[in-house]
N, C-alpha and C positions, 0 to 999 in steps of 0.2 A: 463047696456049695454049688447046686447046681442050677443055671441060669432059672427065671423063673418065666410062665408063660409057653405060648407052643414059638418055633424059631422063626414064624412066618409073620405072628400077629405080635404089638405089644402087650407088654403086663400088662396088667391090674394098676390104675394108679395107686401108689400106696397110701394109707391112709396115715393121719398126722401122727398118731400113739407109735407107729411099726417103724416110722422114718426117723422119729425120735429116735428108736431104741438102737437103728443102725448109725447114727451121727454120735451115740454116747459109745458106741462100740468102736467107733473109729475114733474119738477121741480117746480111747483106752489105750488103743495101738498104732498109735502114731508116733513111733519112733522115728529118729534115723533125722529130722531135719526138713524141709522143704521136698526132695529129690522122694526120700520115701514117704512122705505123706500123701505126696500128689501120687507117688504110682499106689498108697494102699488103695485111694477114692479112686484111681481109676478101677484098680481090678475089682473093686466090691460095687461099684456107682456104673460100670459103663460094660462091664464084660460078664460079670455074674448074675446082678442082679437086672439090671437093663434100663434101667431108671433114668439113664440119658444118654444119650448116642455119640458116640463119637467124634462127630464133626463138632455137635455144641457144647459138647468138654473141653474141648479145644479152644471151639469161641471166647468163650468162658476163660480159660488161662490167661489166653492171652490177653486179655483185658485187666485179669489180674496182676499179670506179671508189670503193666505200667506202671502199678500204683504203688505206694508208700505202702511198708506194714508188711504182713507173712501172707506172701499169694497162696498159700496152701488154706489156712484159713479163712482169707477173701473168695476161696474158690468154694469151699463148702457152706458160704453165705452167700454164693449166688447160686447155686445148686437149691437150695435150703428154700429161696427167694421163689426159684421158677417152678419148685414142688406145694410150695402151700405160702406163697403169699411173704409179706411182712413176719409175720409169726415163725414161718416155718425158715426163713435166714436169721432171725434171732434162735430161734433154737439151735440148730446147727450152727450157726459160729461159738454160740456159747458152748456148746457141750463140747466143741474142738478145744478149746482152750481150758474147760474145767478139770478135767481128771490133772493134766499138769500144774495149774494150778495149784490146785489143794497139794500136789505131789510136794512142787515146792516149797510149796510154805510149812511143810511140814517138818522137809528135809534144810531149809534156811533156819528153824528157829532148833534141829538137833546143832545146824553148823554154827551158830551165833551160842549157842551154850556151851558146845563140846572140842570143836573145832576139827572136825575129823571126817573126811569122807572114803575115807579107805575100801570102808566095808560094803559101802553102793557102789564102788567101781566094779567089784570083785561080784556084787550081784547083775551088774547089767552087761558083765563084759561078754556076753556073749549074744545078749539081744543087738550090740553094732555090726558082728559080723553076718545073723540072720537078715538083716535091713541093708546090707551089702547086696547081698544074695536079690532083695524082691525092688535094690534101685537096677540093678542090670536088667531085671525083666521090664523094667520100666521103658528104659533105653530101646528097648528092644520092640517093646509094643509101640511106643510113643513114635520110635523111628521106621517103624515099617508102613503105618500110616500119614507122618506127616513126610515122607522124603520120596515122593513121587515124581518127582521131575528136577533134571537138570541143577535148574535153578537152585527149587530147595535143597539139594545137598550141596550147593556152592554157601548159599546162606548160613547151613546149620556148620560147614565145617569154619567158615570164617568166623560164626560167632564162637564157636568152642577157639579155635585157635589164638583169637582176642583175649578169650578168657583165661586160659590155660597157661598162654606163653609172653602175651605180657601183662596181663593182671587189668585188663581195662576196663575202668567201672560197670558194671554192671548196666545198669539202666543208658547208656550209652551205647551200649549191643544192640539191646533192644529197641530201642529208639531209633536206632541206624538201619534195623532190617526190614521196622514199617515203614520209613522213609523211603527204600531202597523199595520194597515192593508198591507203596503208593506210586513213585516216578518211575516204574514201569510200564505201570496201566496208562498213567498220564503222558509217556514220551510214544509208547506204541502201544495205542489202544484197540490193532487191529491183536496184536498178541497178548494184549491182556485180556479182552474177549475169546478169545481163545482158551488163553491157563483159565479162565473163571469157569468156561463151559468145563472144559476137561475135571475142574477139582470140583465140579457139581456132581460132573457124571463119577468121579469117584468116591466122593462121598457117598453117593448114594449107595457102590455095593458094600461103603468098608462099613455102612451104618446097617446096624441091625436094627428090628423093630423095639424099638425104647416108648419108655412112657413122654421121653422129653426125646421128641423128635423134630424133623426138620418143620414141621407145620404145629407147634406147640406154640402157645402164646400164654404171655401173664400182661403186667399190669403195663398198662401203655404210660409215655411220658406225658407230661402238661405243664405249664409252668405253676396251676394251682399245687399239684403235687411234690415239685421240686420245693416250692419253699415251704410245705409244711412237714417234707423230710428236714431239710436246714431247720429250720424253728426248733423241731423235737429231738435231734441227733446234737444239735448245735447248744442245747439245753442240756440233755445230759450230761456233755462233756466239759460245760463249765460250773454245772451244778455243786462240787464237790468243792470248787474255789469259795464259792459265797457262802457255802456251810462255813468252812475252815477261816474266812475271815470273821462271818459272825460269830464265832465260837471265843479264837483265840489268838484272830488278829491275822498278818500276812507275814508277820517278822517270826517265822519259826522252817523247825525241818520239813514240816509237809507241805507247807508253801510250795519250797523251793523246789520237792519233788514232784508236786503236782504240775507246777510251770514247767519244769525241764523235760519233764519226760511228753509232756504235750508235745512240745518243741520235734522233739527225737521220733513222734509221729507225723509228723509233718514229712522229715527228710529221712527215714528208714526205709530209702531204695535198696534193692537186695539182699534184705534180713537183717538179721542179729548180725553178721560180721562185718556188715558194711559200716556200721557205725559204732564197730567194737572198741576199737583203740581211743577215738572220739569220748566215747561214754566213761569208760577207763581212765582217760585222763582229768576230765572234769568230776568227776565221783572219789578219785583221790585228791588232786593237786589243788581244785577250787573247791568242792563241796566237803572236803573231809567225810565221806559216807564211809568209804574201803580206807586200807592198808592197801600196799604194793603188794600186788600178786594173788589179793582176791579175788580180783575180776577173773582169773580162770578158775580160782574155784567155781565162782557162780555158774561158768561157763561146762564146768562137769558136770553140777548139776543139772545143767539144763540138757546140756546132750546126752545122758542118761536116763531121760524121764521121758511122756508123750507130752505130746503137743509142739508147739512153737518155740526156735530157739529165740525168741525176742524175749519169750519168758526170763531168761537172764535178768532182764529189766526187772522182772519180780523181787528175786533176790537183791539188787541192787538198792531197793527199795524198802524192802525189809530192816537191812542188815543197818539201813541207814537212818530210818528210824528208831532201828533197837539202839542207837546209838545215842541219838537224840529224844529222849521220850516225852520230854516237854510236860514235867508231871505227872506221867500215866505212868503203868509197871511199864518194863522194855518188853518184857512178851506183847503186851498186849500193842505197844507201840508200834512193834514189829509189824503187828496183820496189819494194822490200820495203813500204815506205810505200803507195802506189798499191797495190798488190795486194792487204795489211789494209783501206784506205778500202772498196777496193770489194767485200769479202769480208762486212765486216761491215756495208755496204748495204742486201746482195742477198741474204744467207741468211736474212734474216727475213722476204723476200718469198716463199722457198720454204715458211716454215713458214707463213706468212697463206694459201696455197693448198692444201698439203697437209693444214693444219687443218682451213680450213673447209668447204672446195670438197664433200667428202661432205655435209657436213648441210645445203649449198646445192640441191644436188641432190636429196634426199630429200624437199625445202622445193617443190619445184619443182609441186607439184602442190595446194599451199596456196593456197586464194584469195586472201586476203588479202594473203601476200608475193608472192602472183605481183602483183597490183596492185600492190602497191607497190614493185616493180621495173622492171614497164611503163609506172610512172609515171616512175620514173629513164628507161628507154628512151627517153623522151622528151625530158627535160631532155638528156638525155646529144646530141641531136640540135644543141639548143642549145648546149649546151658547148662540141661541133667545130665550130659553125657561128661561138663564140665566138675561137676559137684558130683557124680558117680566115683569120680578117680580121685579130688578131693579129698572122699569121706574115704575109699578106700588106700587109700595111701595115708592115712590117720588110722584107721583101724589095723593094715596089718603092720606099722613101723612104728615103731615105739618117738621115733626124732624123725622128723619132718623137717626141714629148713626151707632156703630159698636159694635160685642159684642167680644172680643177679649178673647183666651184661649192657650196658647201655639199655635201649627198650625193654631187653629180653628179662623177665621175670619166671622165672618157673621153678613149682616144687619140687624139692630136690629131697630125696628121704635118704636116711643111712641105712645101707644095706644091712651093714651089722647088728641093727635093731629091729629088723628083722621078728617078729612074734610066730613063730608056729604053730602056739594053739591058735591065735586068731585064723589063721589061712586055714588051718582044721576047720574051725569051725563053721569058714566060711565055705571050703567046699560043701559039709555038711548041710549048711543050708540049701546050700542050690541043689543039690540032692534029692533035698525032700520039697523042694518046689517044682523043678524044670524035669525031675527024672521018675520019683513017687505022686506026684500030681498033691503034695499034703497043701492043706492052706495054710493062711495068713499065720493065724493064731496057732497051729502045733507047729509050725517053722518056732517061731520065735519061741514058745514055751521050752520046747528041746533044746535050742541052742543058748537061753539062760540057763536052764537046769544044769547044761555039760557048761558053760562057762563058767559059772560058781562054783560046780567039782573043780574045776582045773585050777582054779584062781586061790583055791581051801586047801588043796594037795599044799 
């Protein structure tokens, strides 16, 4: 697709029905995890279409990446936010999350009847290697822009190397590199005015004319407005408890999943994995929901499908209703189950956006928190350049381990598992991205089509 507008002026703001239809298309292909969702919304949101500039995509992350819940999704609810208001972040975070969604609960009630997911692996095995292919272009775009100086690639390679080598929690990086860039500004303020002019002045040539530019504004903060987000966000997220006790009491399975999975919003720093084994443990050993060894099932299905790997939570949900039906058929158990998990998620990531997103914005012009955001921009470089190798070291090696040394934590894969079509497939994809100029959507259609031949041979 080719950008839209002449190169000198901005678009056209889009109007609500068009933005829709590109947040339902990005929720369709949003493969690959956090690394390639944030790079599809960059290339379609900041490079093709023009719709926000680069500097304030980045703003944007990094605000997301502090908070609980899938910054990928947080980030196309504040996107969604600065394009058309309230309405237009409820849209967009909903549609990120729907097509998966529906995917799993669809593919949770074949797996709770049949038990079998053989034949999705063998269909999506080729859409991981194409999402290999457009997280490198990620890496590559995200780091040509944010690693301008010095600093930042000291930042971005500490945070990759924290993460990489000895496994340190997540939000802990991030947390240490706005720390680190705020007591920059604050210990030498004559060189933090300095980096701020210098990353003003380069923002402004790495920013093209966008609809959401550096002089773009929405809804301003107030304390009127903060507590009638709390009130209304903070209603719908317990609204689902007071149904379920006026119905049929608090002593049942939905109860406990509505409560728990709350909880698991609250502290779901760095995705689905960060609170994998946690959730895994408590889902077999206290909640009886799984079996030992289901939780990666869920976990396939969610890494094979679009949207967020927190979705897992869906299946978790499902599987554990259908188990407890409390009355009802266990089909029908199951949605009601899945559709509480993932309700009470997701609506606390509307209200971490709706809250704060104003007074981030307001902030935007704050030395200080701009530094120490651009210091996250940086880390955050390292991050995807962490979960690039990650994803790719899972996709082309069958066994993945750990190599474990005092501190030192790092993946360690078996050569001899080794996948050759995978690494086919993923040169192919870079191929038809970096070298045929093809988009999003014929990357990935070619590379499931030939991973299902290969996987059916």
């Amino acid at each position: 697709m080719l950008e839209s507008g002449s190169p000198t002026e901005p678009p056209a703001h889009p109007g609500f029905a068009e933005a829709a239809r590109v947040w339902a298309r990005i929720g369709f292909l949003s493969f690959g995890g956090p690394a390639g969702q944030i790079a599809l919304m960059h290339r379609e949101l900041v490079d093709e279409r023009r719709w926000i500039s680069e500097s304030r995509f980045l703003h944007a992350l990094n605000y997301c990446m502090l908070l609980p819940g899938p910054e990928a999704q947080q980030l196309a609810t504040y996107i969604g936010w600065l394009l058309h208001g309230t309405r237009g972040g409820v849209v967009a975070g909903t549609l990120f999350i729907l097509p998966g969604f529906l995917v799993i609960l669809g593919l949770s009630s074949a797996y709770a009847l049949f038990q079998d997911t053989h034949w999705l692996t063998s269909l999506f095995f080729g859409l991981k290697a194409a999402v290999l292919a457009i997280v490198i272009e990620a890496v590559i775009r995200v780091g040509r822009r944010a690693l301008k100086t010095r600093f930042a690639l000291v930042v971005a390679g500490l945070a990759f190397a924290a993460l990489f080598f000895f496994a340190v929690p997540f939000p802990i990086v991030v947390l240490a590199a706005g720390i680190t860039g705020y007591l920059m500004t604050r210990l030498q303020p004559a060189h933090g005015e300095k980096a701020a002019a210098a990353a003003a002045a380069r923002e402004a040539l790495a920013d093209k004319p966008s609809v959401i530019g550096a002089n773009f504004s929405q809804e301003t903060a107030s304390p009127g407005r903060t507590l009638r987000v709390l009130g209304l966000w903070g209603c719908l997220w317990i609204a689902p408890f007071l149904l379920i006790g006026a119905t049929i009491g608090f002593d049942n399975a939905y109860a406990a999943i509505g409560l728990f999975f709350s909880k698991m919003a609250v502290v779901t720093f760095g995705g689905a994995y960060a609170v994998l084994a946690y959730v895994a443990q408590q889902a077999v050993e206290t909640y009886h929901w799984l079996k030992p060894g289901e939780m990666l099932d869920g976990l396939a299905l969610a890494e094979t499908t679009p949207g967020p790997l927190v979705l897992v939570l869906t299946f978790v949900g499902f599987v554990g209703a259908f188990r407890a039906p409390v009355g009802l058929d266990p089909l029908l158990s199951g949605f009601l189950g899945a559709a509480l998990a993932t309700w009470v998620t997701f609506i606390p990531c509307f209200l971490w956006i709706f809250l704060g997103a104003p007074y981030v914005e307001t902030l935007r012009s704050n030395r200080a928190l701009s530094a120490a955001l651009s210091a996250i921009s940086a880390a955050v470089t390292g991050v995807i350049l962490n979960l690039a190798l990650w994803f790719g070291l899972h996709v082309l090696f069958a066994d993945v381990g750990r190599y474990e040394a005092g501190p030192l934590s790092v993946p360690m894969p078996d050569p001899t598992t080794l996948q050759p079509a995978a690494l086919g497939l993923s040169l192919l994809a870079a191929l038809l991205l970096f070298r045929l100029k093809r988009g999003v959507v014929t990357t990935l259609a070619v590379c499931a089509c030939a991973g299902f031949l290969l996987q059916s041979v």
